[in-house]
N, C-alpha and C positions, 0 to 999 in steps of 0.2 A: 371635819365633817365630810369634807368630800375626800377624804381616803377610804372611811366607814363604809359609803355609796357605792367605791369601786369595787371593795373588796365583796361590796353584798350584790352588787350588777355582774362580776364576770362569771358568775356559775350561770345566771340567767343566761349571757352571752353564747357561756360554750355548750349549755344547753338545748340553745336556740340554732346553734350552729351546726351541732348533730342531729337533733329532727330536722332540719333541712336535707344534712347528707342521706338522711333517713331515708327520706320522701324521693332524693335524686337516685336513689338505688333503687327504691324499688320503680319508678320510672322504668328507668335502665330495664330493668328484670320484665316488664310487664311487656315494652316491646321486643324483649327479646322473643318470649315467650310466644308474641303475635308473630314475630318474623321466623320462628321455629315451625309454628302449623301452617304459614305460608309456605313454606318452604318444603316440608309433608305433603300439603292438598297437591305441589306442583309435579314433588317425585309420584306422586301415586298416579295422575295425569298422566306422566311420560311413560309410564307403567305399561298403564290399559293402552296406550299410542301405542307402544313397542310389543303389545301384544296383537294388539288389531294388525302393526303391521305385520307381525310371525303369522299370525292366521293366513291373510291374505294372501302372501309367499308360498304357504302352503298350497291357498285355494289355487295359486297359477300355476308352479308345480304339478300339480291334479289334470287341472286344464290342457297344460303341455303335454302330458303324456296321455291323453284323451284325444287331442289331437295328431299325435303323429300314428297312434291306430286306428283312427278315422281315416286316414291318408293312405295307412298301408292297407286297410278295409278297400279302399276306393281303386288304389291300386289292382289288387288281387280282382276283386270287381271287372276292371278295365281288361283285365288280360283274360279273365273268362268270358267276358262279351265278343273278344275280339276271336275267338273263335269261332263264332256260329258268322255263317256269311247269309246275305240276304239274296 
């Protein structure tokens, strides 16, 4: 009788045993899935960063070369003032 039992318990056993691995895979799978769009939302983050800081770069670029003909402006300025005497 209790060979009968065994033989009619181990399907249930290894049944029970693969819906488990079932369950631990997709586990597995669903935080991957979470640590994948983490992982997305972060490059896309560092994205807009490394753009804003390309702009910025730019904007001083801009700035610098605004300022050394404000300079050379002032210059030129300086040396026609220096002209006229009082």
């Amino acid at each position: 009788m209790f060979t009968w039992f065994r033989r009619w318990n181990r399907p249930r056993c290894n049944l029970h045993s693969i819906s488990a691995a079932v369950t631990r895979i997709s586990d597995v799978s669903r935080q991957i899935a979470s640590a994948t769009e983490e992982q997305s939302a972060v490059a896309n983050e560092m994205n807009a960063n490394i753009m804003d800081i390309r702009n910025t770069s730019e904007g001083m670029g801009q700035l610098t070369q605004s300022s050394r003909q404000l300079c050379q402006m002032s210059e030129h300025l300086q040396n026609n003032m220096a002209r006229f005497k009082l």
